[in-house]
C-alpha positions as CSV (number, residue, x, y, z in Angstrom):
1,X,-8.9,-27.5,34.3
2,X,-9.2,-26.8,38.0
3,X,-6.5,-23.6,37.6
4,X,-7.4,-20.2,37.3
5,X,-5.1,-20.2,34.4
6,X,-6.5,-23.2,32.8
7,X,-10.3,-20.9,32.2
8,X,-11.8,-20.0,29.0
9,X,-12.4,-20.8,25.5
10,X,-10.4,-23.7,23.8
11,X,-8.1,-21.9,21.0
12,X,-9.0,-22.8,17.7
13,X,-6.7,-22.5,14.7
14,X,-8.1,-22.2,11.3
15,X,-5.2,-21.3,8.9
16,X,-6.0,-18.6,6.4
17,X,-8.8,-17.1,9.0
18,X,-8.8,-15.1,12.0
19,X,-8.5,-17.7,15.3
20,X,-11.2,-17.9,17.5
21,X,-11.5,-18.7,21.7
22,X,-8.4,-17.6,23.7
23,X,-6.1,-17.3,20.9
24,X,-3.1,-15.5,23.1
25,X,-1.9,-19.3,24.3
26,X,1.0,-17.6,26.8
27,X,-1.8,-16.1,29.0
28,X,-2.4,-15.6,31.2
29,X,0.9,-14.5,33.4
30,X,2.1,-13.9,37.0
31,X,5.5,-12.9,37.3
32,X,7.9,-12.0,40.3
33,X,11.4,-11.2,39.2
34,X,13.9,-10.4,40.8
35,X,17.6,-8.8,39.8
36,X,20.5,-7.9,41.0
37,X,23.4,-6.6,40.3
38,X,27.0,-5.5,41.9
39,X,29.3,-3.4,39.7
40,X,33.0,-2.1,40.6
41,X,35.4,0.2,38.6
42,X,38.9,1.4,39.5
43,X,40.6,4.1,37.1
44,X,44.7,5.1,37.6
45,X,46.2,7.7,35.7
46,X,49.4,7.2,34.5
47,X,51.1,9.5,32.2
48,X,49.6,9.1,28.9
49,X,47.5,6.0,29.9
50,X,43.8,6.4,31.3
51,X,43.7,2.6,32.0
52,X,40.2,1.4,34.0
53,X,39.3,-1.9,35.0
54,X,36.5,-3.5,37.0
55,X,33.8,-6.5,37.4
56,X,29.8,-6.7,36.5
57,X,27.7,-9.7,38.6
58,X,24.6,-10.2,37.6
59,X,22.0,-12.3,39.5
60,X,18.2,-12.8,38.0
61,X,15.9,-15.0,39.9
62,X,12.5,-16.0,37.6
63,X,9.4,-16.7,40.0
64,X,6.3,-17.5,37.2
65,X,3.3,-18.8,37.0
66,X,2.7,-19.0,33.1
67,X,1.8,-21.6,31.1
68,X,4.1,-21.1,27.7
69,X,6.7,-23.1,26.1
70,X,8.8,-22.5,23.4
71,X,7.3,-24.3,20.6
72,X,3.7,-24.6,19.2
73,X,1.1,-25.1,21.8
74,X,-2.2,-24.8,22.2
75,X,-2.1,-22.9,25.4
76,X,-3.6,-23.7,28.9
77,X,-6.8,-23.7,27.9
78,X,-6.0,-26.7,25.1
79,X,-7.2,-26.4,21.5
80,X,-7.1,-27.6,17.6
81,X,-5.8,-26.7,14.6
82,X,-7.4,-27.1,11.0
83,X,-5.4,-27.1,8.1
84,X,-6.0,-27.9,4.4
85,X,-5.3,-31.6,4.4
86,X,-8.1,-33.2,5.5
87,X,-10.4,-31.8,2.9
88,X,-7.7,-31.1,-0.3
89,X,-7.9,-34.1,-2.9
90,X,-4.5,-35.6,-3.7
91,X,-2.9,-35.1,-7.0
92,X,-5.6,-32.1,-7.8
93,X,-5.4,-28.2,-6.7
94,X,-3.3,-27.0,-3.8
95,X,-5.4,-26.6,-0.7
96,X,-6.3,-23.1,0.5
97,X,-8.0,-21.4,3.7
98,X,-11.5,-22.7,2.1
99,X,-10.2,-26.5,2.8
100,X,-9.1,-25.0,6.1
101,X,-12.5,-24.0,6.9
102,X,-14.2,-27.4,5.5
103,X,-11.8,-29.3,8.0
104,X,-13.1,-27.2,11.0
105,X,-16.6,-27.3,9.5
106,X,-16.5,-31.0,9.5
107,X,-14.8,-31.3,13.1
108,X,-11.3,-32.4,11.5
109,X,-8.4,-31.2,13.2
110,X,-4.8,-32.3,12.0
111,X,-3.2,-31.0,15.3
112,X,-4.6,-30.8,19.0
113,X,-3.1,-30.7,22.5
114,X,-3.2,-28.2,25.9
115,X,-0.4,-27.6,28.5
116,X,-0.6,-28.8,32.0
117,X,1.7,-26.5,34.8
118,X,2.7,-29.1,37.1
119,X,4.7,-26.4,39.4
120,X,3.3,-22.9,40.5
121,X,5.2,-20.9,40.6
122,X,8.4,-22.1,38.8
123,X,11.8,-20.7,39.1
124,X,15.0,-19.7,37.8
125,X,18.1,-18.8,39.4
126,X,21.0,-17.4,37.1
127,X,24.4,-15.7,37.6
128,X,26.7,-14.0,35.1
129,X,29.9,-12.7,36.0
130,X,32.1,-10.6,33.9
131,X,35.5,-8.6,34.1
132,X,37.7,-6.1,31.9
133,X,40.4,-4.3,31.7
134,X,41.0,-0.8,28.9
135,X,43.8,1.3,28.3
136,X,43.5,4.5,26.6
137,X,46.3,5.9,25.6
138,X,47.2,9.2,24.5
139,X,50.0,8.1,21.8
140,X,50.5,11.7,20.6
141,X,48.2,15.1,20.3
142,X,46.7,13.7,17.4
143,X,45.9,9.6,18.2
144,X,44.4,8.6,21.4
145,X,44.7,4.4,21.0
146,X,41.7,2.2,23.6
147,X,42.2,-1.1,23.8
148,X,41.7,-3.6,26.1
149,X,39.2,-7.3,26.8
150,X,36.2,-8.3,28.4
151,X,36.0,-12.0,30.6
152,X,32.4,-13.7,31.1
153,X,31.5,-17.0,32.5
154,X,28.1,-18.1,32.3
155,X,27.3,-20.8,34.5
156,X,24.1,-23.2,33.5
157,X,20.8,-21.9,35.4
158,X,19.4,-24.0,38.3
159,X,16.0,-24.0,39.6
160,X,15.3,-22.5,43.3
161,X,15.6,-25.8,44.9
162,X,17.9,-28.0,42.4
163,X,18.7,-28.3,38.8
164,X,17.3,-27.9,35.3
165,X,15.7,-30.9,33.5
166,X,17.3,-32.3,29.9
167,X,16.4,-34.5,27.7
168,X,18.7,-37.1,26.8
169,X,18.4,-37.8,23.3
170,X,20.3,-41.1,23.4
171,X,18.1,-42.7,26.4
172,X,15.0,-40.8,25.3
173,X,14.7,-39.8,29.1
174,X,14.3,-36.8,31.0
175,X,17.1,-36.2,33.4
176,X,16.4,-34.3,36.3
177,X,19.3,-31.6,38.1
178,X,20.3,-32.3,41.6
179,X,18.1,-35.9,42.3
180,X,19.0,-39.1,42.8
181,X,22.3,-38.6,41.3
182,X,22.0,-36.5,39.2
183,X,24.9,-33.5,38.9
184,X,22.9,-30.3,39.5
185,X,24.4,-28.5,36.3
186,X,23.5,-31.6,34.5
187,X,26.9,-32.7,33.5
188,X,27.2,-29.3,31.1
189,X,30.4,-28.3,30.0
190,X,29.8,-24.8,29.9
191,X,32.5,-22.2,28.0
192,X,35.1,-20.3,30.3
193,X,37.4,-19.1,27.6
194,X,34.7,-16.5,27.3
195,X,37.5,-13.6,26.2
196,X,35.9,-10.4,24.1
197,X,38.7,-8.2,23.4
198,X,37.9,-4.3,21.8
199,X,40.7,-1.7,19.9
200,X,40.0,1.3,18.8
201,X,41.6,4.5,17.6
202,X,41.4,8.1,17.1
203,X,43.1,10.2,14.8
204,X,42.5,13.9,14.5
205,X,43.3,14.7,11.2
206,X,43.5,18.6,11.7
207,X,41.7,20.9,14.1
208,X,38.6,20.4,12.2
209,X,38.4,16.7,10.8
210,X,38.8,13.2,12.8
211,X,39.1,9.8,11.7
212,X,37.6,6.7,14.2
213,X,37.8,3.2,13.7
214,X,37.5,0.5,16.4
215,X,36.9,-3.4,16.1
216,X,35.3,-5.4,19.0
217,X,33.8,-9.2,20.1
218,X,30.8,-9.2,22.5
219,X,29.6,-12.8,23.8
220,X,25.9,-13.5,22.9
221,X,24.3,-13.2,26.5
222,X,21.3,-15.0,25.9
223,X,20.3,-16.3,29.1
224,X,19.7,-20.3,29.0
225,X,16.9,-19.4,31.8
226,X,14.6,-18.4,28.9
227,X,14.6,-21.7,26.9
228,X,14.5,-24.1,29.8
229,X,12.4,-22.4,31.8
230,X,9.7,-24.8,31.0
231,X,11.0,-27.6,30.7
232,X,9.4,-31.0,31.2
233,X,7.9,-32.3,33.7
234,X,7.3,-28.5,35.1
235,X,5.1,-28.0,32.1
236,X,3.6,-30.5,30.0
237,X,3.0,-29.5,26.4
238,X,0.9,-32.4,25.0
239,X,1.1,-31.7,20.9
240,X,-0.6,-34.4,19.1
241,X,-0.3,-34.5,15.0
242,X,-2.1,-37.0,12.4
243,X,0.0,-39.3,11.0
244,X,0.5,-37.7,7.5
245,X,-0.6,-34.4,6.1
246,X,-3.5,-35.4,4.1
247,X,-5.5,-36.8,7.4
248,X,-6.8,-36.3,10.3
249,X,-5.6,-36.6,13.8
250,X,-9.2,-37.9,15.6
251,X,-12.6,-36.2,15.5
252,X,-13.0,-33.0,17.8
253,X,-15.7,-34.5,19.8
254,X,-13.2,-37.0,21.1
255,X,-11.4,-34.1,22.7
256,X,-7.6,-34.0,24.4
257,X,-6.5,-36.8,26.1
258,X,-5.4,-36.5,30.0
259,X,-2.3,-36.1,30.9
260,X,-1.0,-38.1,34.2
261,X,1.4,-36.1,37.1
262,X,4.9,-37.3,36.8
263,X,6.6,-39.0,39.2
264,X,9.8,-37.2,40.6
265,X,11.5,-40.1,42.9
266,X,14.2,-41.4,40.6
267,X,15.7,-38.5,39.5
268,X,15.4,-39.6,35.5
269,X,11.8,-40.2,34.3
270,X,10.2,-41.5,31.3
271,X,8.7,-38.8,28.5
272,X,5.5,-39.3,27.2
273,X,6.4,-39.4,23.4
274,X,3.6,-37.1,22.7
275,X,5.2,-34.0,25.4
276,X,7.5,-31.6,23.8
277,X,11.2,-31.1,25.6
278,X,13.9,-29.1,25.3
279,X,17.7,-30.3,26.0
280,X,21.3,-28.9,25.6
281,X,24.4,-30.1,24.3
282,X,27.1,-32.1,26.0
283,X,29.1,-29.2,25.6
284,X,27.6,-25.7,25.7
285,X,28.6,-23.1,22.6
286,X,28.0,-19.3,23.0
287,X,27.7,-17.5,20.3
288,X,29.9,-13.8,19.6
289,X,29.3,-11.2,17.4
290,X,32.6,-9.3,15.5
291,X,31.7,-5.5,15.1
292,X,34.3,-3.0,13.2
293,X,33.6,0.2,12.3
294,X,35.4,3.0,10.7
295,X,34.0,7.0,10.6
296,X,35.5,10.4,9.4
297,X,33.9,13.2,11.0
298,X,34.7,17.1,9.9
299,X,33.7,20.5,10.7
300,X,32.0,22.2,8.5
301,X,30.6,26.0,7.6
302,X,28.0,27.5,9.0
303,X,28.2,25.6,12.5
304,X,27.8,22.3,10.5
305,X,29.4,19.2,11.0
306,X,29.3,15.8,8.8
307,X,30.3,12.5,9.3
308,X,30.1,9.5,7.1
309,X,30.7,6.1,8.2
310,X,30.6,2.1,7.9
311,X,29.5,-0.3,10.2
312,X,29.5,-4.2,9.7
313,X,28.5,-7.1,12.3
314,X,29.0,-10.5,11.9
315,X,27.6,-13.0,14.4
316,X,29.0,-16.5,14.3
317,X,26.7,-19.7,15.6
318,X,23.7,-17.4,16.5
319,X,22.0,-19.9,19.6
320,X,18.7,-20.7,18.5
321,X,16.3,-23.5,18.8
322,X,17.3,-26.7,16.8
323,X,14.3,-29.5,16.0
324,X,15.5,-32.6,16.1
325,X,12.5,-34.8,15.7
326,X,12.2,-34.0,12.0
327,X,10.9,-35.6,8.7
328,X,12.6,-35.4,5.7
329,X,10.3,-34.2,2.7
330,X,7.5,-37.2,2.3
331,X,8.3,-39.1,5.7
332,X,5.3,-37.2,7.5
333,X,5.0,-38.0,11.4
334,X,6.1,-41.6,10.8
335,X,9.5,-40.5,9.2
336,X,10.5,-38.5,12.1
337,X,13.8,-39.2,13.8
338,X,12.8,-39.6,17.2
339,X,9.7,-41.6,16.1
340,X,11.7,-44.3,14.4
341,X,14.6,-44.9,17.5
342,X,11.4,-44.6,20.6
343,X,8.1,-43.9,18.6
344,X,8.5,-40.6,19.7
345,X,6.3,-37.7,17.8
346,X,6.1,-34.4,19.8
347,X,9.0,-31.6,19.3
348,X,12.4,-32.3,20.7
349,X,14.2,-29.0,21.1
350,X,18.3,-28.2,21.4
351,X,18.9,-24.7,22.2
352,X,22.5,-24.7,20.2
353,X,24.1,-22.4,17.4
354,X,21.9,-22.2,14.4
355,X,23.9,-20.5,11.5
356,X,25.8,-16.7,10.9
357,X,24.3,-13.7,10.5
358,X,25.8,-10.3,8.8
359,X,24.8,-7.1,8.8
360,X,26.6,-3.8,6.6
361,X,26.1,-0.4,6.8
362,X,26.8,3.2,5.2
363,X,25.5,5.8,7.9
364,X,25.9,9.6,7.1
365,X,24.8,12.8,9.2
366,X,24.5,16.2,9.0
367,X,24.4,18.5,12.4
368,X,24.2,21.8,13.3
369,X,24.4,22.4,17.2
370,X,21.8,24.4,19.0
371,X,22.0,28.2,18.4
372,X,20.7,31.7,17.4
373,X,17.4,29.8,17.9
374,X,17.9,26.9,15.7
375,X,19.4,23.0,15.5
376,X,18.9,20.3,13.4
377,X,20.5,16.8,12.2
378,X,19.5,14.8,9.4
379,X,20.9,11.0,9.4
380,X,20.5,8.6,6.2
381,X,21.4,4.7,6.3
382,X,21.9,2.2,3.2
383,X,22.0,-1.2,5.0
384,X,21.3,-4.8,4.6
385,X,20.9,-7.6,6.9
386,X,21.2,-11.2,6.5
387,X,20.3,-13.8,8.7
388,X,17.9,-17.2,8.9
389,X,14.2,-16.8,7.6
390,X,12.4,-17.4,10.8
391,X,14.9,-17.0,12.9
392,X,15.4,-13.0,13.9
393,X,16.6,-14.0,17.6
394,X,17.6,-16.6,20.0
395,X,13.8,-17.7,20.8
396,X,13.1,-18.7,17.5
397,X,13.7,-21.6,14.9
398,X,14.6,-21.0,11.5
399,X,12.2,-22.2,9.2
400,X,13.7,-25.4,7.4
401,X,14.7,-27.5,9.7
402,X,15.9,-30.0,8.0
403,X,19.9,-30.3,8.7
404,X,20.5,-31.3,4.7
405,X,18.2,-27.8,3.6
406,X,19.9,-26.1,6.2
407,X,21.1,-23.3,3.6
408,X,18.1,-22.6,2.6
409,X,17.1,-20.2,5.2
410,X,19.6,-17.7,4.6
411,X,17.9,-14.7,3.3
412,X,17.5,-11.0,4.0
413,X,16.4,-10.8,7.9
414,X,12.9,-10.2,8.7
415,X,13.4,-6.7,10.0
416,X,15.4,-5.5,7.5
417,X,15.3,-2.1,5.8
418,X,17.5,-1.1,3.2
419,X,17.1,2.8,3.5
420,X,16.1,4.7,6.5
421,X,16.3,8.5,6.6
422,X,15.5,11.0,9.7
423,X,15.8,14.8,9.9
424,X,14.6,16.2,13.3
425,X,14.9,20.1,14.3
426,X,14.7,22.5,17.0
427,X,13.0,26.0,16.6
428,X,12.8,29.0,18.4
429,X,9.8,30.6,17.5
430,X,11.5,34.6,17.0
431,X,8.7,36.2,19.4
432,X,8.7,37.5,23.1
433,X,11.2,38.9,25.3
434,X,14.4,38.6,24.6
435,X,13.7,37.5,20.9
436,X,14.0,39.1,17.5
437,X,10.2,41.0,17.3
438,X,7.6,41.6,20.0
439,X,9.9,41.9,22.7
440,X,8.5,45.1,23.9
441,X,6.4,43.2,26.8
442,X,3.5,44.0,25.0
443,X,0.0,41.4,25.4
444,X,0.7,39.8,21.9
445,X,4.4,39.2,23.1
446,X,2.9,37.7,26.3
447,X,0.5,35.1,24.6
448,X,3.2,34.6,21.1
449,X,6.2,34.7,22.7
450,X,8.0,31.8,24.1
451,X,7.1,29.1,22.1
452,X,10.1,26.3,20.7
453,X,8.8,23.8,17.3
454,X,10.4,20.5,17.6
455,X,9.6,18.5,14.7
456,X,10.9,14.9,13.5
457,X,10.5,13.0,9.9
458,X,11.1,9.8,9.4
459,X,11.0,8.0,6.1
460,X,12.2,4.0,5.9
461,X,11.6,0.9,3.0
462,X,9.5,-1.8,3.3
463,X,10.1,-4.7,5.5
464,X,10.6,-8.9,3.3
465,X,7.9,-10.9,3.2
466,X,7.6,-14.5,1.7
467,X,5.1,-15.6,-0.8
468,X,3.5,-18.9,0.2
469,X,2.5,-21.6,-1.0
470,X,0.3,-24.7,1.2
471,X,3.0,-27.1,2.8
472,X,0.5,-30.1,3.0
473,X,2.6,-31.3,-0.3
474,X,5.6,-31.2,1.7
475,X,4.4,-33.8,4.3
476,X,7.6,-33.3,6.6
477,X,5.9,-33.3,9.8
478,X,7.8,-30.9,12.5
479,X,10.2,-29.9,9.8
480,X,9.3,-27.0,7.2
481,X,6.7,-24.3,8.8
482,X,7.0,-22.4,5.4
483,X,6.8,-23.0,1.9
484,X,7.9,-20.0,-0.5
485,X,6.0,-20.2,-4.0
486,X,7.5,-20.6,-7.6
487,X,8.2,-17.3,-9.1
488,X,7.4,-18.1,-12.5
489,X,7.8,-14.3,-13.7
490,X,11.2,-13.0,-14.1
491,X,10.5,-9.3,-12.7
492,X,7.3,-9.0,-9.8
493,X,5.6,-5.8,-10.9
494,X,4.2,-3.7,-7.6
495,X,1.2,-2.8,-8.3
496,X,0.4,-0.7,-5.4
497,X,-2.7,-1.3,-4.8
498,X,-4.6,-1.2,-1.3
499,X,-7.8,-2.3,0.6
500,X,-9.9,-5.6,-0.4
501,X,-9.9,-6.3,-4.4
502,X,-6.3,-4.6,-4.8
503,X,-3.2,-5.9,-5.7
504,X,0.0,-4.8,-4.0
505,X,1.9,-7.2,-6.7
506,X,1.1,-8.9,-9.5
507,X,-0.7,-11.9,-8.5
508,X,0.5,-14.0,-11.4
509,X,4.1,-13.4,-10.3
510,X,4.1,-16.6,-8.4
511,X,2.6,-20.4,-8.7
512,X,1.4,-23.0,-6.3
513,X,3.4,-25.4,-5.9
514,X,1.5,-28.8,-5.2
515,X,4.8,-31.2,-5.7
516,X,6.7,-32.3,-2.5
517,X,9.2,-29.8,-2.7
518,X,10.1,-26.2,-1.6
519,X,9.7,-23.5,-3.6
520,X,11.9,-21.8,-6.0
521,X,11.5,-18.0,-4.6
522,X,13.3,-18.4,-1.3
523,X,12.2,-16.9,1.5
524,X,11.8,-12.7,2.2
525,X,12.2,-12.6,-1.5
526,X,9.9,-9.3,-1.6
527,X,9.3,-6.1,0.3
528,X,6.1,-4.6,1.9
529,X,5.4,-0.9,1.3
530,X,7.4,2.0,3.0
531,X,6.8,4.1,6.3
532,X,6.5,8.2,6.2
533,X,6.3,9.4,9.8
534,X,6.5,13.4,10.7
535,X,5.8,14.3,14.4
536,X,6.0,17.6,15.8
537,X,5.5,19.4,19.2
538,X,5.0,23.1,20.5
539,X,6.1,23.8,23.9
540,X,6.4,26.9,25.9
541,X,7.4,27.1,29.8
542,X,6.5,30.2,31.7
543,X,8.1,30.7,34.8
544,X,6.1,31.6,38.0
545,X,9.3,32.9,40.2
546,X,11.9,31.0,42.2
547,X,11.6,27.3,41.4
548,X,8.2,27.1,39.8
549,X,7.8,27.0,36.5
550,X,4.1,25.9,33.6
551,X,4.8,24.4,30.7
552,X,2.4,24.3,27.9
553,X,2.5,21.7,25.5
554,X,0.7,20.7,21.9
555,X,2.3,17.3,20.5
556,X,0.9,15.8,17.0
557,X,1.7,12.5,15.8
558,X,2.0,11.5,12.3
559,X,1.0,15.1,11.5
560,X,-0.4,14.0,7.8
561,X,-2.6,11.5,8.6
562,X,-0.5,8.6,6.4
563,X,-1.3,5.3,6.9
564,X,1.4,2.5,8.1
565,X,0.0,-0.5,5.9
566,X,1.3,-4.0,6.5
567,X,2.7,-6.0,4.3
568,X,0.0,-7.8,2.0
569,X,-1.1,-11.1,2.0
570,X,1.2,-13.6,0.5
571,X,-0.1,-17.3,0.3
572,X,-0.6,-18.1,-3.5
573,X,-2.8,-21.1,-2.1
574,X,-5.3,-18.5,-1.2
575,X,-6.5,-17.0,-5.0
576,X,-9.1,-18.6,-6.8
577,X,-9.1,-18.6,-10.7
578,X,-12.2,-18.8,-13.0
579,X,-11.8,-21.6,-15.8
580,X,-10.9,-19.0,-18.2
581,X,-7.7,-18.5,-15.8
582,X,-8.7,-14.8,-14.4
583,X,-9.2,-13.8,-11.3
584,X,-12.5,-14.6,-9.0
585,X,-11.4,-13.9,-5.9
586,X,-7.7,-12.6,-4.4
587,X,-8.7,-14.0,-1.1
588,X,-6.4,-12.2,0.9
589,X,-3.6,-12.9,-1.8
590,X,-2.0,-9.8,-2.7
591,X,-4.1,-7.6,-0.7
592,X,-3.2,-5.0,2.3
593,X,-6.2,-4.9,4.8
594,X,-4.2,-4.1,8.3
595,X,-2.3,-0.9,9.2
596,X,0.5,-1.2,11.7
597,X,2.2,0.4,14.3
598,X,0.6,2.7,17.6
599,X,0.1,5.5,15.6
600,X,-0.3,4.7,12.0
601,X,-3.6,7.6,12.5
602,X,-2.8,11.4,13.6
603,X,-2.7,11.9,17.3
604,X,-2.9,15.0,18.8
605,X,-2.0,15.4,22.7
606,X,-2.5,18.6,24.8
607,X,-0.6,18.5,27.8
608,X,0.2,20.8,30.7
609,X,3.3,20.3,33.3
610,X,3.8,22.0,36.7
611,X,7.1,22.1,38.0
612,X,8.1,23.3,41.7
């Protein structure tokens, strides 16, 4: 296109491969953002009671120029994917990243499209107000009792100039805020019962043990400027499928049809059926999140003190990205819902509550406070958090989305960890002036003396994964993004192994599945390897008189040189058998190929600070 941001190399998808042209479809980005924010507290004492209230407003104004939209595109630049379908034979093997690569080989894509930025740059105007009130109150020497609630109104986003666009799902037309009509918050009931009240309590059990508990609701604060930031007709996300998975959608030397300016006048325009669009409900639901906690803390010999304690979350209608143009299993593009009422086949997005999420935890620590040289505190949590496969925050769909399967997303969240442990220290190396040896002033207690050891060790589980299997049985166009295998084995053996021709599992665990259907192992039914992290750092500041001051310092990173390995490959579709069922060729399957993380090698950093 005639844009600087519309330059480069068409992205090309080829599942099971590495991409190839400008595979980063968000870029590139030009932001100016600007934020502001006016905060007020007021505290009176009165007798026992500490009470404090005050107001938080909140102003962010979005200025981009960015061409990226919240579901699949193929970026600025436009581009095709190639999936299995094309080239797998009905009825016979699942289709694997070979029939991916035969389908780009022969110039087959399933899926093509580019996004046009009609308005550079586009904007975003938000406010958020909020208010509280807390008591604390001192009920006796022992129990101190805080309590008290939180107010916040969140009124819809508007553009600099007028309103947000919807998508009205009953007209199939796109209604545009502030023209011809119009209401500039788009008719949007928005929530202002917005309440979060908070208790919690102290109790000192003697002079050396407390007990805490406390119970709060917070409002999810995800800002409605993010989803519809985007919207059509500012950007146009052309997303063309073939009609069923086991075809194509035209040859690539046809290439990406144009897409004509829209026409503003009215005030509510027609949607090519091929754009993708995001709307909101009639009445907008926020989300909250219930926290309680409860913690016993106690002094301990030696300087010590421990403290165990549980923490829980729940968070009810997590916002999140609803499709509704979806297929049930076997309809394919045809059988989508929007296709049959206005022959409509692109994604149709409601930002709207998705499901509940839940999260538990057993947290202990042991401390010792800085002195005769010497602190540490070691920390160890047993937690587990469950949410919606795909769906880790408010950007994201889950990945059924299907409204019958619904349930089938609930798993283990995609960040999850069941054990995390961390000890870190401070040490006083015992050399130099005013230390336990060399002190004399001596030269060795000149160039030995001084130096502190900081160190930090961190140790946590492995993060879920799914195994896959191809979803070009499924033929739910727009619906399922993910299909788990069968498990066919009643226990997965980890194998352990790394690098190409290794197992991490047993590969045999799982089975294609080449029937319409999902697969019986769920989703984040398994768990990548572990993480081993131990830093440490030597420092020593020398003063230089009055003010000025050198400090010296040697930092190492991941000190032993232990990889962070991803998680291994998982799509089933991908291993190859030979006819007397062993293995010819993992493919990817099973294997870990890819560290992770900024410094899964040992860094070592010499540094040196003036101060004056």
């Amino acid at each position: 296109g005639p844009n600087p941001w519309e330059g480069g190399t068409p992205y090309f998808d080829l599942d099971g491969y590495a991409d190839l042209g400008t595979t980063q479809d968000f870029m590139p980005y030009y932001r100016d953002d600007d934020q502001y924010q006016l905060v007020g507290n007021i505290g009176w004492l009165k007798g026992r009671h500490n009470i404090r209230f005050g107001s938080d407003l909140y102003f962010t104004a979005m200025n981009h120029i960015q061409p990226e939209i919240l579901d699949d595109s193929f970026g600025a630049r436009g581009g095709f994917a190639f999936d299995d379908g094309p080239t797998v034979r009905r009825g016979g093997p699942g289709g694997n990243n070979f029939n991916s690569f035969a389908s780009f080989l022969l110039g087959l894509p399933q899926e093509a499209g580019r996004l046009k930025l009609n308005v550079a740059p586009y904007k975003t105007r938000s406010w958020q107000y909020s208010f509280y009130v807390r008591d604390q109150w001192q009920v006796s020497p022992k129990v101190t009792l805080s309590y008290g609630t939180r107010y916040e109104y969140f009124p819809i986003p508007t553009r600099g100039e007028r309103g947000l666009e919807r998508y009205n799902l009953t007209t199939n037309m796109m209604e545009i805020g502030g023209l011809s009509g119009v209401p500039k918050d788009l008719g949007i009931k928005m929530q202002k019962n917005l309440f979060a009240p908070r208790v919690g309590m102290t109790y000192r059990v003697t002079d050396t043990a407390v007990l805490r508990g406390g119970f709060g609701i917070t409002n999810d604060p995800y800002s409605l400027a993010r989803s519809m930031r985007t919207n059509h007709p500012i950007l146009l996300n052309l997303y063309d499928e073939a009609e069923h998975s086991f075809t194509w959608l035209r040859p690539i030397e046809e290439g990406i049809p144009a897409i004509p300016d829209p026409d503003l006048a009215s005030g509510i325009i027609p949607v090519p059926g091929n754009v993708t669009v995001v709307t909101l409900p009639n009445e907008f639901k926020r989300g909250r999140v219930w926290s309680w906690n409860t913690a016993f803390e106690k002094e301990l010999p030696w300087r010590l003190v421990g403290e165990v304690a549980y923490i829980g979350t729940r968070q009810i209608n997590q916002l999140g990205q609803r499709e509704q143009n979806w297929a049930p299993i076997g309809g394919g593009n045809s059988g989508r819902q929007l296709v049959q009422r206005f022959g409509r086949t692109a994604a149709t997005i409601l930002i709207a509550p998705i499901g509940d999420t839940s999260y538990n935890a057993l947290q202990t620590r042991l401390s010792r406070r800085f002195n005769s040289g010497f602190s540490f505190n070691v920390n160890y949590t047993l937690s587990r958090s469950e949410g919606l496969a795909g769906a880790s925050n408010s950007d994201n769909q889950p990945r059924v989305r299907i409204p019958d399967l619904y349930h089938l997303n609930h798993a283990v969240s995609d960040f999850d960890r069941t054990h995390v442990f961390n000890a870190r220290g401070i040490v006083e190396i015992p050399l130099g002036a005013g230390r336990r040896w060399l002190n004399d002033g001596g030269v060795a207690a000149a160039v030995l003396g001084g130096w502190q050891l900081n160190t930090i060790l961190s140790l946590r589980s492995g993060t879920p994964f799914t195994v896959t299997t191809s979803t070009t049985p499924l033929n739910a166009a727009g619906s399922i993004n993910q299909n788990p295998a069968d498990q066919v084995k009643d226990k997965v053996e980890i194998l352990g192994g790394i690098g190409r021709g290794n197992s991490w599992f047993d590969p045999f665990a799982f089975a294609v599945v080449s029937e319409p259907r999902l697969g019986n192992s769920g989703f984040n039914s398994m768990r990548g390897p572990g993480r081993v992290q131990w830093d440490m750092g030597l420092i020593r500041q020398i003063n230089l008189g009055g003010q000025r001051n050198v400090q010296l310092r040697i930092d190492a990173f991941n000190v032993t040189n232990t990889p962070h390995f991803g998680n291994p490959g998982s799509n089933r579709s991908s291993l190859q058998l030979n006819p007397d069922g062993s293995i010819r060729n993992l493919n990817g399957y099973t294997e870990i190929r890819s560290t992770t993380g900024s410094k899964s090698e040992r860094q070592v950093r010499l540094g040196i600070r003036f101060g004056f």
